[in-house]
C-alpha positions in Angstrom: -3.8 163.7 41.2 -4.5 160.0 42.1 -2.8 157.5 43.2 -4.1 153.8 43.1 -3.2 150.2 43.0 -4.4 147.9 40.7 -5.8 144.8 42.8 -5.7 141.0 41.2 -8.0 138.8 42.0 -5.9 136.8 44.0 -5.4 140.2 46.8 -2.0 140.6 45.1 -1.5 144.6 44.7 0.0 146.2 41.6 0.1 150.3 41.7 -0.5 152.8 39.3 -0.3 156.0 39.1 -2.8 159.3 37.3 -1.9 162.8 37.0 -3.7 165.7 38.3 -4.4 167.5 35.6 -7.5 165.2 35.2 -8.4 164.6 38.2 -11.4 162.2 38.7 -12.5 159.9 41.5 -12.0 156.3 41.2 -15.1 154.2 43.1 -14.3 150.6 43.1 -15.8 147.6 45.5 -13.9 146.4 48.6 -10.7 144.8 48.1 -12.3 141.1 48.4 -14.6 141.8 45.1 -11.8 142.2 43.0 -13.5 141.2 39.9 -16.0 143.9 40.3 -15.2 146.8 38.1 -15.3 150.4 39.2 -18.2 152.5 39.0 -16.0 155.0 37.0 -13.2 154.8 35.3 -9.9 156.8 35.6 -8.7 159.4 33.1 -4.6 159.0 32.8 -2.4 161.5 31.2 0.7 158.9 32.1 1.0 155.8 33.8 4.6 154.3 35.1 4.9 150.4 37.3 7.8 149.5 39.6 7.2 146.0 41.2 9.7 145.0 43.3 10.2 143.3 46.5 12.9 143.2 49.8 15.7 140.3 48.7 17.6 139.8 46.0 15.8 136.9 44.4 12.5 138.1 44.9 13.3 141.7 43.9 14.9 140.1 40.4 11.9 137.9 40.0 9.6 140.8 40.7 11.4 143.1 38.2 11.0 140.8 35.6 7.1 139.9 36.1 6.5 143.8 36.8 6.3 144.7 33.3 4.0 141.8 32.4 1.6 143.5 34.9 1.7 146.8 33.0 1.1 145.4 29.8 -1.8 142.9 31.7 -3.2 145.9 33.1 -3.0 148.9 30.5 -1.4 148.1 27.3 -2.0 145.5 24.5 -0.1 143.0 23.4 -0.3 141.3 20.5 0.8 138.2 22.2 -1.9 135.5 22.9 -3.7 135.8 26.8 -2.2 132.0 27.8 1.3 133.5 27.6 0.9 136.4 30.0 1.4 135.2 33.7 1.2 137.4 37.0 3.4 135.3 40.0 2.5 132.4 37.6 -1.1 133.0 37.8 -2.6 133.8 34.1 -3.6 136.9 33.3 -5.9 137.9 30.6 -4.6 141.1 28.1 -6.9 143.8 26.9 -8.6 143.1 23.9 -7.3 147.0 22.7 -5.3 149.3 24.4 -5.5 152.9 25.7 -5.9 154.5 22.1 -4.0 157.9 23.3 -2.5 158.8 26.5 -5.5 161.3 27.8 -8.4 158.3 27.9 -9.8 155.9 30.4 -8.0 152.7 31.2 -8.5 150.1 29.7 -7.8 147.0 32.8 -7.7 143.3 32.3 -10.4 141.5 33.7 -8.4 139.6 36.8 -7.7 143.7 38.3 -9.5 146.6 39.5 -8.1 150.0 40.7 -8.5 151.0 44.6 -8.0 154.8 45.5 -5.4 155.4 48.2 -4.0 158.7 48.0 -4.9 161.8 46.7 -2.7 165.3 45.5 -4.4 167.2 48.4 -4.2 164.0 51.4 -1.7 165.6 54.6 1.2 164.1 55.3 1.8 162.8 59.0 5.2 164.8 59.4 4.7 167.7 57.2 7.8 169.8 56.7 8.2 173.5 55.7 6.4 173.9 52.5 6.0 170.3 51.9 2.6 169.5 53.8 0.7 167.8 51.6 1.3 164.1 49.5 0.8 166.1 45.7 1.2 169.8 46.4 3.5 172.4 48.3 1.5 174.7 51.0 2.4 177.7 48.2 0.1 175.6 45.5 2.5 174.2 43.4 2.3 170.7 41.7 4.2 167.7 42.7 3.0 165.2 41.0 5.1 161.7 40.8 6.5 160.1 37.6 7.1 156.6 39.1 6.3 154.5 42.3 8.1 151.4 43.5 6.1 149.1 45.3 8.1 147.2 48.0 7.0 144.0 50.5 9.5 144.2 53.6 9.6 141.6 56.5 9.9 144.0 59.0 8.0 147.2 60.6 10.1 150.2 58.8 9.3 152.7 61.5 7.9 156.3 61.3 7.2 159.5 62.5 5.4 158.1 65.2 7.5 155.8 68.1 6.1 152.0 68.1 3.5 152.3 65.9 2.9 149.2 63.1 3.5 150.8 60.1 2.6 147.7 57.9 4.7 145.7 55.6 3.1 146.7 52.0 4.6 150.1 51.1 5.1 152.5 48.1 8.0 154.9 47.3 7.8 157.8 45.3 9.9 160.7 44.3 8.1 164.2 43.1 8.9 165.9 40.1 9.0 169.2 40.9 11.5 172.0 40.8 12.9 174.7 43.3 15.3 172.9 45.4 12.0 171.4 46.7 11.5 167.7 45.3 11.0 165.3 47.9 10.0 161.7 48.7 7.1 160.1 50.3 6.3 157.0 51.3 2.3 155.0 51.3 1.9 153.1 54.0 -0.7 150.4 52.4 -1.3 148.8 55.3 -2.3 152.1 57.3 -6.0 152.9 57.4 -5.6 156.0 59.8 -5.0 159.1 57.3 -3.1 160.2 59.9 -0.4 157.9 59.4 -1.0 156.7 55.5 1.7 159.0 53.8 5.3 159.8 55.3 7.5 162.1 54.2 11.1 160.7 53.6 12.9 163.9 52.9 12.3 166.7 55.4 13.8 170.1 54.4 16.9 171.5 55.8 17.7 174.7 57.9 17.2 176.3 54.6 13.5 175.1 54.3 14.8 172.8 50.8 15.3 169.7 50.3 18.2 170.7 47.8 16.3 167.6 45.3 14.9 168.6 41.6 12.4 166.8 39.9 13.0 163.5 40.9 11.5 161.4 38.3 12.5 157.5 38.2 13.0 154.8 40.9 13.9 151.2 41.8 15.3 149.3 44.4 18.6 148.0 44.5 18.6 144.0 45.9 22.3 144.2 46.2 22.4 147.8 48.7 19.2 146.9 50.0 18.1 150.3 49.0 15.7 152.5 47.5 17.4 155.0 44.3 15.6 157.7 43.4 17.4 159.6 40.1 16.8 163.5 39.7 15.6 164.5 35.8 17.1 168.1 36.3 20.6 168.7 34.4 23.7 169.9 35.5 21.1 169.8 39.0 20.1 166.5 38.3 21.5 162.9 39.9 20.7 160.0 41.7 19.6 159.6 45.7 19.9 156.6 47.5 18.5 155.6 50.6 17.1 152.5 52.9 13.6 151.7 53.1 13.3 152.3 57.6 12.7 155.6 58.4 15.6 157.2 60.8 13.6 159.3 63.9 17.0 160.7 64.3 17.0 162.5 61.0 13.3 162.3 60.2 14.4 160.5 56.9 15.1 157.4 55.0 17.7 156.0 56.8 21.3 156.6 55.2 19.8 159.1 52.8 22.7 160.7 51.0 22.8 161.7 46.7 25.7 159.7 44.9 27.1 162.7 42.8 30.3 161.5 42.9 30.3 158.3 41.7 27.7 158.6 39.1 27.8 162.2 38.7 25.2 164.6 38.0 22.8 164.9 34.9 19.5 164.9 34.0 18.5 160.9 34.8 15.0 159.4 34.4 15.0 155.7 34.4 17.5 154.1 36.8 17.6 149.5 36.3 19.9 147.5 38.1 21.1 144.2 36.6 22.0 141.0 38.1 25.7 142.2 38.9 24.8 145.0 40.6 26.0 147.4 38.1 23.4 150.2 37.3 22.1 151.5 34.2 21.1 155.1 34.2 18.8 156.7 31.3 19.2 160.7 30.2 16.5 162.8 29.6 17.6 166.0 28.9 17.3 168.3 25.6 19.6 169.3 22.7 20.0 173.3 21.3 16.9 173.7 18.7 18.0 174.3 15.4 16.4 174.6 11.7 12.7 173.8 11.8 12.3 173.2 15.7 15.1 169.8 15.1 16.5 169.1 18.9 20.5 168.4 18.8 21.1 164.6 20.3 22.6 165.6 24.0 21.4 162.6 26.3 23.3 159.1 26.9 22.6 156.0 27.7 24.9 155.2 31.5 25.8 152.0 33.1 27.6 152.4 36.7 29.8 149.2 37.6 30.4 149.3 41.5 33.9 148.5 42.3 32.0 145.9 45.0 28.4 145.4 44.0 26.1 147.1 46.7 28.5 149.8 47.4 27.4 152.8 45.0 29.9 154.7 46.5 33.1 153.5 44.3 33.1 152.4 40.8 33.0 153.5 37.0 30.4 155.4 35.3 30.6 154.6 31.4 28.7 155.5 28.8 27.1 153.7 25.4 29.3 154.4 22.3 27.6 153.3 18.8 29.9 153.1 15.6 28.8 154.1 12.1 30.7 151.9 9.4 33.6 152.3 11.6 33.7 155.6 13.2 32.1 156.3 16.1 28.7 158.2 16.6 29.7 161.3 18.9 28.2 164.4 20.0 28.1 167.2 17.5 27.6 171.0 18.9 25.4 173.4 17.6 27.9 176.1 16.4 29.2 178.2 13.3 30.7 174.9 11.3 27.8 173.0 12.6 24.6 175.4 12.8 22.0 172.2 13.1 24.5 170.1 14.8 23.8 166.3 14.4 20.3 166.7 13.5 20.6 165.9 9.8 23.5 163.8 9.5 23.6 160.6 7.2 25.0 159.0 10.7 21.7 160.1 12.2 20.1 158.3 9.3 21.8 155.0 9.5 21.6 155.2 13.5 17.5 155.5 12.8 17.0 152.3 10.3 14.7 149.6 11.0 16.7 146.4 10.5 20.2 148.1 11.3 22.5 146.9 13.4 25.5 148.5 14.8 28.4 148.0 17.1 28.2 149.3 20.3 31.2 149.6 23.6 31.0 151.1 27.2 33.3 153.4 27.5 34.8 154.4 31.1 33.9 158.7 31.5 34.7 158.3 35.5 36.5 156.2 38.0 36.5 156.9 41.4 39.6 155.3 42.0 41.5 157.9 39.9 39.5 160.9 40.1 38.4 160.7 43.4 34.3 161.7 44.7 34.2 165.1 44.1 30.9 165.4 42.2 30.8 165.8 38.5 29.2 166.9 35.3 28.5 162.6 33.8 26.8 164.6 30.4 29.7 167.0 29.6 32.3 163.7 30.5 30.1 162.3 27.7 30.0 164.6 25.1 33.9 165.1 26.1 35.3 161.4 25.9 33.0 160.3 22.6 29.5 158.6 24.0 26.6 158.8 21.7 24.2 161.2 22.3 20.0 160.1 21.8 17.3 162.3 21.6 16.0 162.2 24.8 15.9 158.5 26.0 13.8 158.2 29.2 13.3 154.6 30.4 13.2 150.9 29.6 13.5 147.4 30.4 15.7 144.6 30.3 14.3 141.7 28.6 12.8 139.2 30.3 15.1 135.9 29.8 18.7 137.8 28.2 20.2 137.3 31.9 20.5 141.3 31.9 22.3 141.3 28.4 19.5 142.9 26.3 17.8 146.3 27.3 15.3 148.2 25.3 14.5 152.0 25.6 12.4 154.7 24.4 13.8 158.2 23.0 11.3 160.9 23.0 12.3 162.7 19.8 11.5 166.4 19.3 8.6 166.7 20.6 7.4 169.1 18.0 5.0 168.6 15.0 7.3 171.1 13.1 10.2 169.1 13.3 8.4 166.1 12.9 6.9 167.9 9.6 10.1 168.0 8.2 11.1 164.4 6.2 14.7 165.0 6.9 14.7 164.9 10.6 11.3 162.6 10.4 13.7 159.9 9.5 16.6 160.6 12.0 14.1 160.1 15.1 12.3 163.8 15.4 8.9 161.4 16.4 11.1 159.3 18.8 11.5 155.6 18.4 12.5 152.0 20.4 16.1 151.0 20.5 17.5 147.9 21.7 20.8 146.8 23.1 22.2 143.7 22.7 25.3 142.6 24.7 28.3 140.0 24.0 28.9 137.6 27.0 31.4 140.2 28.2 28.7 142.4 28.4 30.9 145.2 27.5 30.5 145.1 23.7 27.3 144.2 21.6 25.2 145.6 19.0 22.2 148.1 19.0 19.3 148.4 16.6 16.1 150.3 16.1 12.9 148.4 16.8 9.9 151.1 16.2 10.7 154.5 14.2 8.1 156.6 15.4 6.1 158.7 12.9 2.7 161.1 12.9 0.1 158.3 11.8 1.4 156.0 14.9 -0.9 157.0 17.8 -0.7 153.1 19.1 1.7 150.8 18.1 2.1 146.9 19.4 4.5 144.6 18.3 5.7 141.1 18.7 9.0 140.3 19.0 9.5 137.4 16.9 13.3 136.3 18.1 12.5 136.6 21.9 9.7 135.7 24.6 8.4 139.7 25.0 6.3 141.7 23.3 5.9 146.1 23.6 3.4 148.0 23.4 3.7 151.5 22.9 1.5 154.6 23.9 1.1 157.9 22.7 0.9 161.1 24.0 -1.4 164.3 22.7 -0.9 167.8 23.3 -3.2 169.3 26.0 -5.0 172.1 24.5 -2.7 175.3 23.9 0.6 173.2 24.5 3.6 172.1 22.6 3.0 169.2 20.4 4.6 166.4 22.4 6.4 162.8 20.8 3.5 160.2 20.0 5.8 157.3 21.2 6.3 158.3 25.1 5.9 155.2 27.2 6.7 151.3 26.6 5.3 148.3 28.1 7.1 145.3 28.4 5.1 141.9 28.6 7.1 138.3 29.0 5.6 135.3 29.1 7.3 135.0 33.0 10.3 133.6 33.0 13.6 135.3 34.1 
C-alpha cells in the first residue's frame, strides 16, 4: 500500500492514493523536476481525491477544482484540454484513460507522483495494535479509501511538544473492521520518519478505537473540521473532529462520533454544501434474492444543522423519488415479496436513460423532538418511505449549480449472475450514474439516470451537454478467485473551473 501525491508543475501537491494488494514502488525525480516522469509506474486497484483547504472560501473553491484534478490526473474526459484548469492554471487531460481499475496510471503531463508513505512506515505515537501507517501489529490490512488534503495557517501540534509539524497535511481514515479503524494524519512537510505519520485516534482502556471501516472524508469550512463517515451498518456513522492534535487526549482535538444527530448507518461519501447542510451517501447491501439480484436498502441523506457549523442539532432527511405519482419505497424480501424490489416495473422506470422524476427530502430525525440518543438513520428510512439505491457510494456536486445539482454512483450487484439476467440488467444490477436536480428551495427537484451500466462498458466518458462538467467513469475487475464486482465503481468529475 502506497500512498503518494501527485505534484504539478507549478509545486502545487494533489494526493493519491494505491492499494496494497499491488504493491509496487513509485521512483520519481525531486519535487523541482516535476515534468520528469517516474521511472515506473504505479499499479492502482482504486484511486479516491479530496482537495480542500482551512477557510470557508478557499475550502469551497478547492472542492470545486478538486475533481478537475482527478479527471486531469487519471481519468479522461471527453472535454477539450483548454477547458480543464488547475487553480486557473491549464491542465492538459490524458489522451485515454486507465482502461480497467487494476492498470498503471495514466497522468497528465503537467504531474508526477512522489512516494510518501508506505503500508508498513511506523507511526510516531503508536497505540496498542495500531503501530504502523497501513497495517495492525497482528497483520491485518488497513488500507484507506480516501484522503483529504488540507493547507492550515498554523502549526497543528503533535505527539511531540514544540516541534514544527508543517502546514501541508493529509487526513485519512482506515477501512478496517474490529472495533479497530482509526485515523492518521501525513505530515507533508516532515522529512524525519520519525514524525511523518500521526496517529489521530489512540485506542481506549479497551485497546479499540470503537471505529469500523471508516471509508469517506471531507472537511467541513463551516465547523472548521475534519468528518470522517464509518461504511459499517447498524456500526457505521460519521466522526468529527478538528484538524490540532490535543496532547491532552493524544487525538484530534474535539474528536467525538455524531450518532445522534445523523445517526448510524453504513456511510461512504460525506459533501457539505454552501449552507452547511451535509449530504451523506449509503453503501450498504440488500437480502440476495433470485439469480444473485441485491434488494435496494441504501439512501441517499442530507443533514440540515439547526445553526450551520454545529453538527450537533438538526434534521437528518432522506431522498424520496416518486413513480407516476406514488412514491418509490423500500420493499422487503419476504413471503409476498420473495425478490423484494429487484424486478419491479418502478425499478424499471427508476433505471431509464432520459427519465425524469420527482424527487422531496423527507425529515426521518430531528433532534429537537427526539432528542441525541443515537439512532438506526437506515431503518428510519426504510420506515418513513425514502427510496432505497443499490448501493450508492460517492459523488459530486456540480461545479457551477450553487450546490443544487449532485451526481452519484450506485454500485449495482456486483455479480455477473445478476448482471446475466436482462430483467435485473435493466433495473441497475451493473450499477449506473444518477443525478439530482434541485428547485430553488432546494427541498424538491427531479432526478434522472445519466449512465446505465452494462457488461460491455469497461470505460465509459461522457459529456454533459446542458452543463460545464464532464465524468468519466472507471471500471473495476475481479481479482482472480473473487466475486465479480460492478464495472462502473468510481466517477470523476472535471469542470472547466468555475464555482
Amino acid at each position: 500500500m502506497h500512498v503518494t501525491v501527485v505534484l504539478h508543475e507549478s509545486h502545487t501537491v494533489f494526493t493519491c492514493f494505491k492499494q496494497g494488494r499491488h504493491n509496487c514502488r513509485v521512483a520519481v525525480r525531486a519535487c523541482g523536476e516535476c515534468r520528469t516522469k517516474p521511472t515506473k509506474k504505479q499499479t492502482n486497484q482504486k484511486i479516491n481525491m479530496t482537495l480542500t483547504s482551512k477557510t470557508p472560501l478557499q475550502a469551497k473553491a478547492c472542492a470545486l477544482v478538486a475533481v478537475s484534478i482527478a479527471l486531469a490526473t487519471v481519468a479522461a474526459s471527453t472535454a477539450a484540454a483548454d477547458q480543464l484548469r488547475v487553480f486557473n492554471e491549464k491542465v492538459n487531460g490524458v489522451p485515454s484513460a486507465n482502461p480497467v481499475m487494476i492498470s498503471d496510471n495514466v497522468f497528465s503531463p503537467e504531474f508526477a507522483p512522489a512516494l510518501v508513505v508506505e503500508g508498513i512506515d511506523l507511526l510516531e505515537n503508536p497505540s496498542g495494535l495500531i503501530t504502523q501507517f497501513g497495517n495492525l501489529s497482528d497483520g491485518a490490512r488497513t488500507e484507506p479509501d480516501e484522503n483529504t488534503y488540507l493547507i492550515l495557517d498554523h502549526n497543528p501540534g503533535g505527539p511531540t511538544p514544540d516541534y514544527d509539524y508543517g502546514r501541508h497535511f493529509l487526513f485519512q481514515g482506515h477501512e478496517n473492521s474490529g472495533n479497530l479503524a482509526y485515523i492518521t494524519r501525513i505530515n507533508l512537510d516532515v522529512a524525519s520518519p520519525d514524525h511523518r505519520i500521526t496517529l489521530m485516534t489512540p485506542v481506549d482502556g479497551t485497546g479499540l478505537t470503537q471505529f469500523n471501516s471508516i471509508d469517506g472524508s471531507t472537511w467541513n469550512p463551516f465547523s472548521g473540521t475534519l468528518l470522517f463517515s464509518q461504511e459499517a451498518g447498524t456500526n457505521g456513522g460519521v466522526i468529527e473532529m478538528g484538524a490540532d492534535f490535543d496532547p491532552n487526549t493524544g487525538a484530534g482535538v474535539g474528536l467525538r462520533t455524531l450518532y445522534g444527530s445523523l445517526g448510524r448507518a453504513g456511510y461512504e461519501g460525506i459533501h457539505p454544501d454552501d449552507s452547511g447542510n451535509v449530504w451523506l451517501i449509503e453503501d450498504v447491501g440488500g437480502t440476495t434474492v433470485q439469480n444473485n439480484g441485491r434488494n435496494p436498502n441504501s439512501f441517499v441523506y442530507r443533514f440540515v444543522p439547526t445553526a450551520p457549523g454545529d453538527l450537533t442539532q438538526g434534521k437528518l432527511q432522506a431522498l424520496q423519488v416518486s413513480i407516476n405519482g406514488s412514491p418509490l419505497v423500500f420493499v422487503p424480501v419476504d413471503a409476498q415479496h420473495p425478490n423484494g424490489d429487484t424486478r419491479s416495473n418502478n425499478q424499471l422506470l427508476l433505471h431509464s436513460v432520459g427519465a425524469s422524476w420527482p424527487v422531496r427530502w423527507i425529515t426521518l430525525h430531528d433532534t429537537q423532538t427526539d432528542g441525541t440518543a443515537p439512532f438506526d438513520a437506515n431503518a428510519a428510512a426504510k420506515a418513513l418511505g425514502a427510496t432505497p439505491f443499490k448501493r450508492p457510494e460517492n459523488g459530486q456536486f456540480q461545479p457551477g449549480s450553487h450546490f443544487r445539482t449532485f451526481v452519484f454512483d450506485v454500485t449495482g450487484d456486483t455479480d455477473n449472475t445478476a448482471g446475466s439476467d436482462p430483467v435485473l440488467a435493466a433495473r441497475g444490477a451493473w450499477g449506473g450514474i444518477f443525478r439530482v436536480d434541485l428547485n430553488a428551495n432546494r427541498n424538491t427537484g427531479t432526478i434522472s439516470l445519466v449512465v446505465l451500466g452494462d457488461a460491455d462498458q469497461r470505460h465509459i466518458a461522457r459529456s454533459a451537454e446542458q452543463a460545464r462538467f464532464s465524468l468519466g467513469l472507471q471500471t473495476e475487475q475481479p481479482a482472480s478467485g473473487q466475486k465479480p464486482r460492478s464495472p462502473i465503481r468510481c466517477a470523476w468529475l472535471g469542470s472547466d473551473g468555475h464555482g
